[in-house]
C-alpha positions as CSV (number, residue, x, y, z in Angstrom):
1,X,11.8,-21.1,-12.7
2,X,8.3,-20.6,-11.8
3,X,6.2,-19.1,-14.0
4,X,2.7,-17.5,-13.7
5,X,-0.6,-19.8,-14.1
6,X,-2.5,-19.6,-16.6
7,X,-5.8,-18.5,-17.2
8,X,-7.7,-22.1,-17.1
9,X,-4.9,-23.0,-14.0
10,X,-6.2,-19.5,-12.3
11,X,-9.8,-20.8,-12.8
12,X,-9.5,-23.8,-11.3
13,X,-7.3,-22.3,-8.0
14,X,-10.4,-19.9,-7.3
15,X,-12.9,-22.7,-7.9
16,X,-11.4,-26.1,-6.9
17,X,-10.8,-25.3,-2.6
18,X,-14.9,-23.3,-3.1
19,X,-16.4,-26.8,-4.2
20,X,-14.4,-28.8,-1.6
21,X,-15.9,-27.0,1.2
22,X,-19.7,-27.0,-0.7
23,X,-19.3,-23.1,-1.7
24,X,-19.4,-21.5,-5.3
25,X,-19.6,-18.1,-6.7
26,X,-23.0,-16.5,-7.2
27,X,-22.4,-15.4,-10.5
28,X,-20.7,-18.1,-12.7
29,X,-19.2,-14.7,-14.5
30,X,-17.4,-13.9,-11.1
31,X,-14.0,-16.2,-11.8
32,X,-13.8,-15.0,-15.6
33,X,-14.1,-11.6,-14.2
34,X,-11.2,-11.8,-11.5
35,X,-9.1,-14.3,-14.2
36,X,-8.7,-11.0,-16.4
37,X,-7.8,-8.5,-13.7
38,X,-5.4,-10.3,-13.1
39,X,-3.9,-11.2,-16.5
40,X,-0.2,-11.1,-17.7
41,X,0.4,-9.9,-13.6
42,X,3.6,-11.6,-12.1
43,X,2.3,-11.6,-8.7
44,X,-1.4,-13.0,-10.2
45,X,-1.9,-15.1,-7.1
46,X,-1.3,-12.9,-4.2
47,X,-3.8,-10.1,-5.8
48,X,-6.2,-13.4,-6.3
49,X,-5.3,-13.8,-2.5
50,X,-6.6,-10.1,-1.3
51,X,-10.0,-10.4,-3.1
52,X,-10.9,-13.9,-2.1
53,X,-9.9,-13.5,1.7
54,X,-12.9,-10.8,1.4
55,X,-15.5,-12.3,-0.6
56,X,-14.6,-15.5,2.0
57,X,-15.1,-13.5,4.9
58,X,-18.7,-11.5,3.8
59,X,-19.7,-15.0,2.1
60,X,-23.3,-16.1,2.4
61,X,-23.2,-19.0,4.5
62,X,-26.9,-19.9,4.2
63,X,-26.9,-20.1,0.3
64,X,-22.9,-21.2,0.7
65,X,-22.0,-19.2,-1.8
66,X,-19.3,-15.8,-2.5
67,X,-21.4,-12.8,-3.5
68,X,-21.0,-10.8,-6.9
69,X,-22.5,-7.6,-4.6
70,X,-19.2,-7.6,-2.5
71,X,-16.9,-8.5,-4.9
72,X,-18.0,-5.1,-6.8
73,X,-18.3,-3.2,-3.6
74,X,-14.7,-3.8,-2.8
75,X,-13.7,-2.6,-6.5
76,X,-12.9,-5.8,-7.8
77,X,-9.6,-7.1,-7.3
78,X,-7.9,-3.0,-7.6
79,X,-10.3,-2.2,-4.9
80,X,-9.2,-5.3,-2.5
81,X,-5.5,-4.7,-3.3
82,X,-5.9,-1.1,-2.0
83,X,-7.5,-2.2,1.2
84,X,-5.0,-4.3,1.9
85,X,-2.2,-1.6,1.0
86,X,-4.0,1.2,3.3
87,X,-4.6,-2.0,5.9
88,X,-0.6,-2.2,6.0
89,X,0.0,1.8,6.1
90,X,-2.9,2.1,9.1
91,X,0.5,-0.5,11.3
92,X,2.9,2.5,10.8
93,X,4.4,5.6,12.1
94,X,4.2,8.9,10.7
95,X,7.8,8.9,9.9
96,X,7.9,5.5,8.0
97,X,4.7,6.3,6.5
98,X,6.9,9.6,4.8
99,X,9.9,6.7,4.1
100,X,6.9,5.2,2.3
101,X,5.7,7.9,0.3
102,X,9.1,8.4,-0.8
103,X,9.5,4.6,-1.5
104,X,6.5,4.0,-3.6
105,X,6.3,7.4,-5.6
106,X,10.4,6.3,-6.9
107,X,8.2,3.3,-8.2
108,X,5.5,5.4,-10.4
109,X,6.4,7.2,-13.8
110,X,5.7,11.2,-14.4
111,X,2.9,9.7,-16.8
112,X,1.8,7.7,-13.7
113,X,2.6,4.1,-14.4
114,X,4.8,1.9,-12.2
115,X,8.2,1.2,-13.5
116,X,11.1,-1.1,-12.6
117,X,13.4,0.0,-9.9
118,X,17.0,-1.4,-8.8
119,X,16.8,-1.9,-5.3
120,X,20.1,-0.1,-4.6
121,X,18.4,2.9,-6.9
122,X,15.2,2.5,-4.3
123,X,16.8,3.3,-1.3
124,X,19.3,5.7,-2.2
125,X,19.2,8.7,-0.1
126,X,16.7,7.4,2.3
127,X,16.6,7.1,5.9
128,X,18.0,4.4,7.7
129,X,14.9,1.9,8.1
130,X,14.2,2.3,4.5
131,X,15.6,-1.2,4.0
132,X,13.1,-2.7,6.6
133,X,10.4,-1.0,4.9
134,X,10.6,-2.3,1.7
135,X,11.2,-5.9,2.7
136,X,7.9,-5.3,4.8
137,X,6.4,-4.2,1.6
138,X,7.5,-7.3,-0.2
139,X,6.1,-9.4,2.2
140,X,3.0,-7.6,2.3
141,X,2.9,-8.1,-1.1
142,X,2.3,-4.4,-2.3
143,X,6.1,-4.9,-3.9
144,X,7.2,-7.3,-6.6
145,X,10.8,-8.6,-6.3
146,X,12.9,-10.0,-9.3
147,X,16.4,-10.0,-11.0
148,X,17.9,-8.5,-13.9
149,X,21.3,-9.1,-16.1
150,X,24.0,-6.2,-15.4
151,X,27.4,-6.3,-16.8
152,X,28.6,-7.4,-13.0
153,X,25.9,-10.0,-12.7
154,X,22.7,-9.6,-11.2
155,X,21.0,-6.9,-9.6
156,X,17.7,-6.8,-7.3
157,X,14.8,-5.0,-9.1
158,X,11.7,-4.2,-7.6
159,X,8.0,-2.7,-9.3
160,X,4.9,-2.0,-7.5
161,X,3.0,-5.1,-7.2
162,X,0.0,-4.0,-9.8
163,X,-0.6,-0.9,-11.7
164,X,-4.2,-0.5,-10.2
165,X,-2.3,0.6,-6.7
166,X,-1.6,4.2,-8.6
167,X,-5.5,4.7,-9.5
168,X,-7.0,2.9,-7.3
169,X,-5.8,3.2,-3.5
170,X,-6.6,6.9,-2.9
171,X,-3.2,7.6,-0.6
172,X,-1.1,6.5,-3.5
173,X,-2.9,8.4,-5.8
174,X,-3.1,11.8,-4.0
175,X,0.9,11.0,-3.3
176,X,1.0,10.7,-7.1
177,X,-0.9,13.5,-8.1
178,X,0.5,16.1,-5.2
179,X,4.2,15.0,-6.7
180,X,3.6,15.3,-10.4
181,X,5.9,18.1,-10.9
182,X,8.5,16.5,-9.3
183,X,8.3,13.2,-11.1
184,X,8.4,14.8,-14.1
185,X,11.5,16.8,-12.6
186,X,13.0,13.6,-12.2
187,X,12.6,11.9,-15.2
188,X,13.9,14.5,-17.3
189,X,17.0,14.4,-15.0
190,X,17.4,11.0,-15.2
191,X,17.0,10.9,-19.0
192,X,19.4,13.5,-19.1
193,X,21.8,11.7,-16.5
194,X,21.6,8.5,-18.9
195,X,22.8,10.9,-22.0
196,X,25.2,11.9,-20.5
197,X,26.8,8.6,-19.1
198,X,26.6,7.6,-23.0
């Protein structure tokens, strides 16, 4: 099993390819910074990924260096993982972007945090292409796979890839906010649903 790296592995994966090309951060701060936005985070290196792709691509190649400037006008690493999110959304149709919604707002809480979902459980009820959509999710990295134990074995379990998507991308947000009642709607019947299965 593969586990997550750790903070001093993290700094040296953002600093080690910088210094082979001649680059390094403008402010020294900058890795420490992006090191604990990403803390405890399963999927650590692909939301690493999303913010240096941009601070590489609006680098300053006279002084060689990735700027502190962009890295807080993108939002940090929530703000680059919600670019990327409404980046993948902007390649869809209307009616996968509604399978969407429905997808991602089965992966946030009433109280508005993300929560562990069996993938059977996620597309339940769904159209057709649901499926698709989620593995294009996954691969876009906006959904974190795993495993759990079940009494039959093991089941597929899915999250949203960081908790930051629910403040931070806006779409996922309004989604959240414009669905409140019904998350809460939800919860109570599934709490209810579970008392009675006892």
């Amino acid at each position: 099993v593969l586990r997550s790296p750790d903070p001093q592995a993290l700094s040296e994966i953002l600093q080690r390819p910088l210094e082979s090309v001649g680059y390094t951060y403008q402010d020294p701060r900058l890795v420490e910074d992006m090191v604990d936005a990403v803390g405890g985070e399963a999927a650590c290196l692909p939301l690493l990924q999303f913010v240096t792709r941009i601070l590489w691509d609006r680098r300053d190649t006279k002084n060689l260096t990735l700027l502190r400037s962009v890295y807080d006008e993108v939002g940090g690493v929530a703000g680059a993982l919600a670019y990327h999110a409404e980046s993948i959304l902007d390649g869809m149709t209307g009616d996968q972007i509604s399978t969407v919604r429905l997808i991602l707002l089965r992966l946030v809480t009433h109280e508005g945090t993300r929560k562990v979902v069996p993938r059977s459980e996620l597309v339940h009820n769904l159209e057709d292409d649901a499926s698709e959509l989620i593995d294009r999710l996954i691969k876009a990295r906006l959904i974190s796979a795993g495993k759990t134990r079940t009494n039959l074995g093991s089941e597929a379990v899915l999250e949203l890839a960081h908790e930051s998507l629910i403040r931070s991308w806006s779409r996922l947000s309004r989604w959240v906010d414009e669905s409140h009642d019904d998350l809460a709607f939800l919860a109570d019947a599934n709490q209810a649903a579970e008392l009675w299965e006892k």
